[in-house]
C-alpha positions as CSV (number, residue, x, y, z in Angstrom):
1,X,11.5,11.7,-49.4
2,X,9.9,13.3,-46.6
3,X,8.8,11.9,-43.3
4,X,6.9,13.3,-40.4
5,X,7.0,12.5,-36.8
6,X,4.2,14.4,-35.7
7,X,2.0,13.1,-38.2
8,X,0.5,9.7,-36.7
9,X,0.8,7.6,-33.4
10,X,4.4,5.9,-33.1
11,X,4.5,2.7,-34.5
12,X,6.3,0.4,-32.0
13,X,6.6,-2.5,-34.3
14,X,10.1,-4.3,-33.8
15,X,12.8,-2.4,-36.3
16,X,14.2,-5.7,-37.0
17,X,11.1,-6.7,-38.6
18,X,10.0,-3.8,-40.3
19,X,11.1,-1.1,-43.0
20,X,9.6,1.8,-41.6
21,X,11.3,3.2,-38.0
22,X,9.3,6.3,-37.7
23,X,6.9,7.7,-35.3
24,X,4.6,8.1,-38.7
25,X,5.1,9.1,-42.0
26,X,4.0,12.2,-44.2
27,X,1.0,11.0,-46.7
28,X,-0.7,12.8,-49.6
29,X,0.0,16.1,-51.5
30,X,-1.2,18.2,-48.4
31,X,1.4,16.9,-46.0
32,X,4.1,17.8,-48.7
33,X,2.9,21.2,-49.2
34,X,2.9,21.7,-46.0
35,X,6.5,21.4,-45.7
36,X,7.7,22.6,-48.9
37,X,9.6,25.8,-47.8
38,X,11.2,23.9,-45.3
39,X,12.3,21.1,-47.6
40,X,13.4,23.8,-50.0
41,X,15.6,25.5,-47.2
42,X,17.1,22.2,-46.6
43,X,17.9,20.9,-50.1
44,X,19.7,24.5,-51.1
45,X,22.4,23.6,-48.5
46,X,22.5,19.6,-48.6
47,X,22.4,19.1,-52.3
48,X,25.3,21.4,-53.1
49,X,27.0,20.0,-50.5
50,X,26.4,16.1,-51.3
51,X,27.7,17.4,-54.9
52,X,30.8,19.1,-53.7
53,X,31.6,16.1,-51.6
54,X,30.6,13.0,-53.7
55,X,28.5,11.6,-50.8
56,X,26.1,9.0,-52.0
57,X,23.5,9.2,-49.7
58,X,22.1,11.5,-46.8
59,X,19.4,11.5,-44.0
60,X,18.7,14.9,-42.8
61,X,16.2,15.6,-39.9
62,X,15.1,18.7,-38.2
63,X,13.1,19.6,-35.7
64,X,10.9,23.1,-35.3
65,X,8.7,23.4,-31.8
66,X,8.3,19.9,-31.1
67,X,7.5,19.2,-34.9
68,X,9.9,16.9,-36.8
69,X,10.7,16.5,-40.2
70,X,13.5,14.0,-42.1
71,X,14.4,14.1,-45.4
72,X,16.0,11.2,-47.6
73,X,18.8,11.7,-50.4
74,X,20.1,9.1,-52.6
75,X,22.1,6.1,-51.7
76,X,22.5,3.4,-48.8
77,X,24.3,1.1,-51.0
78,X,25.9,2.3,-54.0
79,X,26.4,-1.3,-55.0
80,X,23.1,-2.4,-54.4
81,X,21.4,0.8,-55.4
82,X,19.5,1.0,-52.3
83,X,17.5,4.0,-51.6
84,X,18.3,6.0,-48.3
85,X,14.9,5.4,-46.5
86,X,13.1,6.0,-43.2
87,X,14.5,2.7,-41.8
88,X,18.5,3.3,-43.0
89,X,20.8,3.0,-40.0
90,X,24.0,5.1,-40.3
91,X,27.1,5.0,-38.3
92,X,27.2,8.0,-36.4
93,X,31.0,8.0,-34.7
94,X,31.9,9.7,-31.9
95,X,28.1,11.3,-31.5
96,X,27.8,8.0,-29.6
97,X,29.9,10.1,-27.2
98,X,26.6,12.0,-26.0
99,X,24.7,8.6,-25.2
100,X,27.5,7.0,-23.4
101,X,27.8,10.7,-21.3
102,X,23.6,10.2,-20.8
103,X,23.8,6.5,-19.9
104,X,26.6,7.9,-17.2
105,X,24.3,10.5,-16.4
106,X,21.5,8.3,-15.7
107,X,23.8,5.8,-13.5
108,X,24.3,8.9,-11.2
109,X,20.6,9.7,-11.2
110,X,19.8,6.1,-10.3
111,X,22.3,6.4,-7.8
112,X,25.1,3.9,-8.7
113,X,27.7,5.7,-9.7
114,X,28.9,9.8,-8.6
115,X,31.0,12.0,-10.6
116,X,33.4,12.6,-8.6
117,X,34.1,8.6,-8.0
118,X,37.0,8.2,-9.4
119,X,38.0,5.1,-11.8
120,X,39.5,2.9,-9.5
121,X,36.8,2.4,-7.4
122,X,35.6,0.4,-10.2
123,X,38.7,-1.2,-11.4
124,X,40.8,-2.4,-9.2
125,X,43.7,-2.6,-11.7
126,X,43.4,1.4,-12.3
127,X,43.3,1.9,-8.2
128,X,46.6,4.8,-7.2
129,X,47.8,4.7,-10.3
130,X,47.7,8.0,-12.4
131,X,45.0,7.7,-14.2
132,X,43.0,7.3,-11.1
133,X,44.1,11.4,-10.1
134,X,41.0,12.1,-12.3
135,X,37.0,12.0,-11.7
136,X,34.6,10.5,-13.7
137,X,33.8,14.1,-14.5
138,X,37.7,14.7,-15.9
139,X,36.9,11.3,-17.9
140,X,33.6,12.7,-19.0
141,X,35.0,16.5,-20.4
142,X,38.9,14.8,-21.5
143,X,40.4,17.0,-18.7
144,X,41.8,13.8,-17.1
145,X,45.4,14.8,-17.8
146,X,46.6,14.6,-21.4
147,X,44.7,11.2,-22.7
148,X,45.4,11.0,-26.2
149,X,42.3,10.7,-29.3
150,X,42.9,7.0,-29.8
151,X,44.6,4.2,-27.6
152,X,47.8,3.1,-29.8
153,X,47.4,1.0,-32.5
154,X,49.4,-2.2,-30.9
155,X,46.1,-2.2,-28.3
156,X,44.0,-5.2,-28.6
157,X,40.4,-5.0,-29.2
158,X,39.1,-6.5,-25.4
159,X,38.3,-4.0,-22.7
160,X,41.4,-5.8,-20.7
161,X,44.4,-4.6,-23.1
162,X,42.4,-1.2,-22.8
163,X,42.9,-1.0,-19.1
164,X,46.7,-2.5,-19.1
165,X,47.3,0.3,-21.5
166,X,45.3,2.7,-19.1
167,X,47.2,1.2,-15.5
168,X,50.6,2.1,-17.4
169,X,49.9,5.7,-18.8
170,X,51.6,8.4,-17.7
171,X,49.9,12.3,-16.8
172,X,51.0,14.6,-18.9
173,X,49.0,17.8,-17.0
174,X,47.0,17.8,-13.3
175,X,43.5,17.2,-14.1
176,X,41.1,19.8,-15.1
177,X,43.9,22.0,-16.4
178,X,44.0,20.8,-20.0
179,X,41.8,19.3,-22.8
180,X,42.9,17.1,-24.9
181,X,39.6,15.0,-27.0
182,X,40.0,11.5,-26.1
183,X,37.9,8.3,-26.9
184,X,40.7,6.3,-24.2
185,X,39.1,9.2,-21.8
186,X,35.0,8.8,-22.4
187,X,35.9,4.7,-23.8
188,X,36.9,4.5,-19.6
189,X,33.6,6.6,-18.4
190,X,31.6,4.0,-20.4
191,X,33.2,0.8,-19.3
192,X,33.3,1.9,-15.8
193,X,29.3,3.2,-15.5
194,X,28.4,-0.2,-17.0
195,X,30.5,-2.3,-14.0
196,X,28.2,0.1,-11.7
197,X,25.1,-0.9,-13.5
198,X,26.2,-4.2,-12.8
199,X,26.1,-5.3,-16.8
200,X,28.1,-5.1,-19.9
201,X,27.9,-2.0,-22.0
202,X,25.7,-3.1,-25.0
203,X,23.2,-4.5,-22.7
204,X,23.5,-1.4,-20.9
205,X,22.7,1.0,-23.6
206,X,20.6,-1.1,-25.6
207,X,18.3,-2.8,-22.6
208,X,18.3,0.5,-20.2
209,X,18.7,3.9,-21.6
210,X,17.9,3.3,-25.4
211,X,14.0,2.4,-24.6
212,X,13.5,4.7,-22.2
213,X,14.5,7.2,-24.6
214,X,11.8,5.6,-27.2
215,X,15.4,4.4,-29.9
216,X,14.3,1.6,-30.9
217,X,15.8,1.7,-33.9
218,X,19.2,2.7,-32.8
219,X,22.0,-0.5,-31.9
220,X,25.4,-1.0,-30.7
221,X,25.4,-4.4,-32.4
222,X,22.9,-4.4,-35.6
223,X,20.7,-7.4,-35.9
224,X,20.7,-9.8,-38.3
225,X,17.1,-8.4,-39.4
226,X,17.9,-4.9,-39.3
227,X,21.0,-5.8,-41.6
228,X,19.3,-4.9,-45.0
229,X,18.7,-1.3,-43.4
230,X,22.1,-1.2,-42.7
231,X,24.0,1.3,-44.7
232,X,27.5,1.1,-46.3
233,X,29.5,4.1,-46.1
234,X,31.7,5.2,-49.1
235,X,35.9,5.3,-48.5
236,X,37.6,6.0,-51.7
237,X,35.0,4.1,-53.6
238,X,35.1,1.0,-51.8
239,X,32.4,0.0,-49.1
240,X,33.0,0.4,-45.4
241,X,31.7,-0.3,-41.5
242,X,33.5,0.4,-39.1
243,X,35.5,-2.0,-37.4
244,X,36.6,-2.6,-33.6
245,X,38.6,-1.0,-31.3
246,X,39.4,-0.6,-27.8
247,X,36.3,0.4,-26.0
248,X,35.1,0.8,-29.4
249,X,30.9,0.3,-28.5
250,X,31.5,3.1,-25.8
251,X,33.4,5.9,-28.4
252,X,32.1,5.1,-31.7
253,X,29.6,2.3,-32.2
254,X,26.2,3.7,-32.6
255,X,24.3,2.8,-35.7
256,X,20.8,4.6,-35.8
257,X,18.3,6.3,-38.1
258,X,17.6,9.8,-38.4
259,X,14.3,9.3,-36.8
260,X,15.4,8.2,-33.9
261,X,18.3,10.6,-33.0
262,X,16.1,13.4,-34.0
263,X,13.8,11.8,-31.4
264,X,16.8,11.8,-28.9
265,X,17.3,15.9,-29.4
266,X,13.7,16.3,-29.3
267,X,14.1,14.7,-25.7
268,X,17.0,16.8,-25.2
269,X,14.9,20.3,-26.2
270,X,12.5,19.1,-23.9
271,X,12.8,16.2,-21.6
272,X,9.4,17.4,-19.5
273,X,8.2,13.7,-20.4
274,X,10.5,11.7,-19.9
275,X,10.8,9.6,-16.1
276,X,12.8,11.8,-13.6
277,X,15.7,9.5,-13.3
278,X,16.2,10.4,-17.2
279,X,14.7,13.7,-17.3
280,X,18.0,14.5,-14.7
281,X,20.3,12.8,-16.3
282,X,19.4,14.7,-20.0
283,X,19.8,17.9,-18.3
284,X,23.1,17.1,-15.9
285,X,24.8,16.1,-20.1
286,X,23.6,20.2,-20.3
287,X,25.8,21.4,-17.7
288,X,29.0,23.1,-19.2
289,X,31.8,22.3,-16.6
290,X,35.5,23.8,-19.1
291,X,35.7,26.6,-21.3
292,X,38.4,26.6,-24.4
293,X,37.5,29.7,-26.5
294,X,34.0,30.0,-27.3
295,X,33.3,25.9,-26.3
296,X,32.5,24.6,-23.4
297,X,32.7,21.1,-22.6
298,X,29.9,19.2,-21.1
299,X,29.4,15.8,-20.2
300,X,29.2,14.4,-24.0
301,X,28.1,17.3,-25.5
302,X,30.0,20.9,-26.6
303,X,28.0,23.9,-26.0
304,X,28.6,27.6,-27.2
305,X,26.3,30.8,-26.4
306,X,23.7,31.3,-28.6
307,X,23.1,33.5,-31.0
308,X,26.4,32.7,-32.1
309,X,28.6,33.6,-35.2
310,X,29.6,30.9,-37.6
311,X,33.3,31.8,-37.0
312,X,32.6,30.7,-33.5
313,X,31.1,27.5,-34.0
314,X,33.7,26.7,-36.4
315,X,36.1,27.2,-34.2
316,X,35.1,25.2,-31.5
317,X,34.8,22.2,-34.1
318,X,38.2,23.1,-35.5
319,X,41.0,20.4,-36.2
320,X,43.2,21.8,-33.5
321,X,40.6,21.3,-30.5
322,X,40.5,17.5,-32.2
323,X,44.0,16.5,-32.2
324,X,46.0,19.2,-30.0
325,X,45.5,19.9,-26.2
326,X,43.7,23.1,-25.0
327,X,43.9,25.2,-22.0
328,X,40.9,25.1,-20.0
329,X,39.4,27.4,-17.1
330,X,36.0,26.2,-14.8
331,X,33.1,27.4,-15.8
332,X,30.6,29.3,-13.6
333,X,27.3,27.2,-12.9
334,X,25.1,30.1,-13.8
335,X,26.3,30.1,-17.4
336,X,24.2,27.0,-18.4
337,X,21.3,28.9,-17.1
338,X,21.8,31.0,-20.3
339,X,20.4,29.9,-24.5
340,X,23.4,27.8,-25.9
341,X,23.7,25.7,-29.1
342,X,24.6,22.0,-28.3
343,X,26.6,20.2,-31.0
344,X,28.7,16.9,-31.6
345,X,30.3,15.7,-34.6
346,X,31.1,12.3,-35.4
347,X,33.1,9.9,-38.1
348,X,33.9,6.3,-38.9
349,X,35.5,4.9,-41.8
350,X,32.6,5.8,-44.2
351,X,30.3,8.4,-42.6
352,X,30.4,11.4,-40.8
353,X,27.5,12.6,-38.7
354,X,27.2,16.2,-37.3
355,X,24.0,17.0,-34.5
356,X,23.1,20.4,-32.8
357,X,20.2,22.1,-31.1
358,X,19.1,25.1,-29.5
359,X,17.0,24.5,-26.5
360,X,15.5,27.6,-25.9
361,X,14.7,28.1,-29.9
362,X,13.3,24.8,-29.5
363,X,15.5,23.8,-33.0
364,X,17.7,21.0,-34.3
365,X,19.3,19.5,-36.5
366,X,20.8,15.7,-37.2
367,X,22.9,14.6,-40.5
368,X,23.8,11.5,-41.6
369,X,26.1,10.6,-43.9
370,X,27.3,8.0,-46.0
371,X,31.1,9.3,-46.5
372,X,33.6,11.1,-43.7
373,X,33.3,14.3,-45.4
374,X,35.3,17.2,-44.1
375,X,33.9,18.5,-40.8
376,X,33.9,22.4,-41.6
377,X,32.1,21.4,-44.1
378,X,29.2,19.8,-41.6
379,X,29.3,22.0,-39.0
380,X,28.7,25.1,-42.0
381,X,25.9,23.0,-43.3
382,X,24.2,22.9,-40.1
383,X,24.7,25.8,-38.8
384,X,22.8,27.3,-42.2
385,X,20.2,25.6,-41.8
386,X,20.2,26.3,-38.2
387,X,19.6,29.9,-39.2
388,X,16.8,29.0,-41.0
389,X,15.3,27.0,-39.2
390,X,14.8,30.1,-36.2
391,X,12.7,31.7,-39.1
392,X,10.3,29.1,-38.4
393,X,6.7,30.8,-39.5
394,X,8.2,31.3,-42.9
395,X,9.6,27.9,-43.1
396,X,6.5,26.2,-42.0
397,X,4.5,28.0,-43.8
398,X,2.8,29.8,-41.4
399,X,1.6,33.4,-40.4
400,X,3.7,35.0,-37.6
């Protein structure tokens, strides 16, 4: 199935009520001529790889020049035998990183919250203790000082266990020396920019930077109408959501369509129309502040120089910048001045989600999918089609 955004005024009808979350939709044999070598660049790489990797079901969306395109493959529900549509919301892990990094983004634009605060100006329980050596920036790019991926399993699933455990840890490295990829790092960034928006974190994402964004189809907590759209992600054959976790909504807990985080990179290519409080805060997530290799870290997202080779970008998604802690040096302001690819992976349970983009190619790419499927594996997969998609006339069908 294909769907196009350019294709007809947005439909703002309420997601919950509805089956179709799109800003229109494809219609007649024209429209899918029209995209044909495009969908056929996409299918060579995500059907071979939805083989190799048993995944049930896949939404795929790219966008070329401000044009979008989203593509639906087999199942939301292998029990139910429902169809991956335009309206099927997909975990999307730790890519819920980049919103929580833009929500913090925009509570510094508005004014409520700086940078280089540091935690326990926010909570008082964090005040002189260790953790509060680091900025919200060291929280931000995991350089706080050796916070590890995930708070230890005897943590309780309430913000207050999470900031006992955080009042009590220990610095392993001075801030801004290390990285070491942490959701106990950018879990803290989240809880502490909604205290300085005054609300908690759902209503803070989903009242406050969601619609001004134009996701209306995108939910920390899915509602009871929208549950039918929901998908199930495969683990070892057996159903699965995600469950909860310390500071779990911050890290981990975005469930949205392809449609609308294609919408979000589109506003990430170019944020020209968006209000200026959000139009600075999607360019300040831009800003590369520590450099490991060929990645360096922003606020949410992980940036490389573009063109780039797929060694490179593999690299920088590698297992070893996951779960091991990497040197890091500053980066020099100018360098974000430069083209760069912007990328995130994210897993739960059952599905693993990889985004990237290329600002000034004016490209990206979101996948969604159904199973946690090996993240070289992603990151290949969309870097492909990344390649193809900067042959754009030939893919669109188009003269030069």
């Amino acid at each position: 199935m294909i769907s196009n955004l350019a294709a007809s005024p947005l439909r703002r009808t309420a997601c919950a009520l509805v089956f179709a979350c799109l800003a229109g939709s494809a219609a007649g044999a024209e429209a899918e001529a029209g995209v044909q070598p495009l969908r056929a660049a996409v299918d060579a790489v995500i059907r071979p790889l939805m083989a190799r990797y048993d995944i049930p079901g896949m939404a795929v969306a790219v966008t070329l020049d401000g044009r979008a395109q989203i593509f639906d493959y087999g199942l939301a529900s292998k029990e139910a035998g429902t169809l991956v549509g335009p309206a099927t919301l997909f975990e999307i892990g730790s890519v819920s990183k980049t919103l929580t990094a833009t929500l913090a983004a925009y509570a510094q634009a508005t004014g409520r919250l700086s940078l280089s605060d540091h935690p326990g100006r926010y909570v008082a329980r964090l005040k002189g203790r260790p953790i509060d050596q680091a900025t919200l920036l060291h929280l931000a790019t995991y350089t706080a000082g050796g916070l590890p991926l995930q708070f230890p399993d005897a943590v309780a699933d309430d913000d207050a266990a999470a900031i006992a455990w955080l009042a009590a840890w220990k610095a392993t490295a001075r801030p801004g020396t290390d990285r070491e990829y942490s959701n106990p790092s950018l879990g803290l960034l989240g809880h502490v920019t909604a205290l300085a928006l005054k609300t908690g974190f759902a209503q803070a994402m989903e009242q406050q930077l969601l619609p001004r964004l134009g996701m209306r189809c995108t939910h920390l907590h899915v509602p009871a109408a929208a549950m039918p759209d929901y998908a199930w992600g495969d683990r070892d054959g057996k159903p699965a959501h995600a469950g909860p976790g310390p500071f779990s909504e911050e890290t981990y807990g975005i469930k949205t369509t392809a449609a609308d985080m294609i919408r979000f990179v589109q506003a990430n290519i170019d944020p020209g129309a968006l209000e200026p409080a959000l139009r600075e805060a999607i360019l300040a997530t831009h800003v590369g502040y520590f450099r490991s290799g060929a990645m360096v870290q922003g606020l949410g997202w992980e940036q490389y120089a573009w063109p780039l080779s797929r060694e490179a970008l593999l690299g920088g998604n590698a297992a070893e910048m996951i779960e091991q802690a990497n040197a890091v040096l500053p980066v020099s302001p100018d360098e974000s001045a430069r083209p760069r690819l912007f990328d995130k992976t994210g897993s739960t349970r059952g599905f693993g989600a990889y985004v990237a983009f290329v600002p000034s190619r004016r490209i990206g790419i979101v996948m969604l999918a159904g199973r946690n499927y090996p993240i070289p594996a992603r990151v290949e997969a969309g870097y492909r089609i990344l390649v193809e998609l900067a042959g754009a006339p030939r893919l669109l069908d188009e003269k030069p």
